[in-house]
C-alpha positions as a printed NumPy array, in Angstrom:
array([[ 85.167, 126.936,  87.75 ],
       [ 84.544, 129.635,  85.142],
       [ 82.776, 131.986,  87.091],
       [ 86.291, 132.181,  89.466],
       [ 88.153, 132.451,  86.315],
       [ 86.043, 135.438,  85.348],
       [ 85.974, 137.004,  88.889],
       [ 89.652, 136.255,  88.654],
       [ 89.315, 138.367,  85.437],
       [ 87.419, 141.223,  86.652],
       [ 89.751, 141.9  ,  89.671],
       [ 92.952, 142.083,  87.233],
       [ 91.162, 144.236,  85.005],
       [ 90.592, 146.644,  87.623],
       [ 94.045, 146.59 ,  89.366],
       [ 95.551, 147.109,  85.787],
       [ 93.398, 150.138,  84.765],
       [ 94.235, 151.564,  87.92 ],
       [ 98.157, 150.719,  87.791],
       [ 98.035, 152.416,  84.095],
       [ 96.231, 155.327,  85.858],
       [ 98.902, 155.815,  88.556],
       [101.779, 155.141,  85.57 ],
       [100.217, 158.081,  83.799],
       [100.591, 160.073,  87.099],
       [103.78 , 159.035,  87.716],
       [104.945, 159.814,  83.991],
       [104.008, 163.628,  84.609],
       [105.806, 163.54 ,  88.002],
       [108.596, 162.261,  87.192],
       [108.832, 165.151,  84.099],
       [108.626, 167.635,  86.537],
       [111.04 , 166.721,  88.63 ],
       [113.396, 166.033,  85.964],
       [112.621, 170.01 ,  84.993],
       [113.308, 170.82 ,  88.927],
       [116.4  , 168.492,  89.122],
       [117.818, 170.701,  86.537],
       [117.129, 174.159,  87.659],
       [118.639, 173.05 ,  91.157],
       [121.504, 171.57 ,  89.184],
       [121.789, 175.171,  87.887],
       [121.305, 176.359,  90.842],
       [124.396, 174.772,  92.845],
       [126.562, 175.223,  89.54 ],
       [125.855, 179.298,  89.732],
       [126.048, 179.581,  93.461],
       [127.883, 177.242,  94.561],
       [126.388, 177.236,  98.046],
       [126.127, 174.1  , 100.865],
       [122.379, 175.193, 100.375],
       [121.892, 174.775,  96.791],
       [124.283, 171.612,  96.982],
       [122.229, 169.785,  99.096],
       [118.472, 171.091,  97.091],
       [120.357, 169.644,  94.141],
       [121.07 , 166.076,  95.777],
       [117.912, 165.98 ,  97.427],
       [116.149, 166.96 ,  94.204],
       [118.342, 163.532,  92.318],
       [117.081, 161.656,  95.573],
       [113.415, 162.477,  94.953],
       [113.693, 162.271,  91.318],
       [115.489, 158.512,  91.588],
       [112.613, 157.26 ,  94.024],
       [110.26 , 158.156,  91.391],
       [112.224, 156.661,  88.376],
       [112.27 , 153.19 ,  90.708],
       [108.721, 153.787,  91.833],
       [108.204, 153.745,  87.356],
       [109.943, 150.552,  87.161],
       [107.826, 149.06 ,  89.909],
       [104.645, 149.869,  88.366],
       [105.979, 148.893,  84.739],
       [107.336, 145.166,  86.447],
       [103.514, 145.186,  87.841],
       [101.602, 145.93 ,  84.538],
       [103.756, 143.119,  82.62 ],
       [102.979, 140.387,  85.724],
       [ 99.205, 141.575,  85.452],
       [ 98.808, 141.209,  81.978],
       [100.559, 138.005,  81.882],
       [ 98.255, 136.825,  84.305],
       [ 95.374, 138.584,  82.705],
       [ 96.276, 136.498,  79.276],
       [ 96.98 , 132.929,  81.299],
       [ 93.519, 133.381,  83.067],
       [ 91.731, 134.256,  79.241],
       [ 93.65 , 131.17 ,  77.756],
       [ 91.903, 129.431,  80.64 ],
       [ 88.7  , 130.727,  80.177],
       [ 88.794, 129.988,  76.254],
       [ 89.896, 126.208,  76.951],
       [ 86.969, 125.731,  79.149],
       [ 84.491, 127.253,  76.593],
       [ 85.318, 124.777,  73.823]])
């Protein structure tokens, strides 16, 4: 039963180092379009075009998918590592 609770192990570590990978990633997108939300915010303000009015909402669209897309992956990492600390409370009970 151990060696499941360690393969168990293994394949959570790996899914959370790669979740914490793609958070990372997702960090820097999501700064850049915050920087390119603003400019087209700037944008429609100046020229007050249809054009630049709908860059500007469809720059908040993108921008909002991404913030969600954060929230996923932070909802993710807490399950993971909750799991990750159930399964090594397992694994330590077993051992003594």
């Amino acid at each position: 039963m151990s060696f499941l609770i360690e393969r168990r192990l293994r394949l959570v570590g790996r899914r959370l180092a790669s979740l914490r990978e793609e958070l990372t990633i997702t960090d820097e997108q999501l700064g850049h379009l915050a920087d390119l939300t603003d400019d087209s915010r700037i944008r429609a303000m100046v020229s007050e075009t249809p054009l630049a009015d709908e860059e500007h909402r469809e720059a908040e669209r993108t921008s909002s998918a991404m913030a969600r897309h954060r929230v996923d992956l932070v909802e993710t990492l807490a399950r993971l590592e909750a799991e990750q600390d159930e399964l090594l409370d397992k694994l330590s009970a077993r051992r003594r």
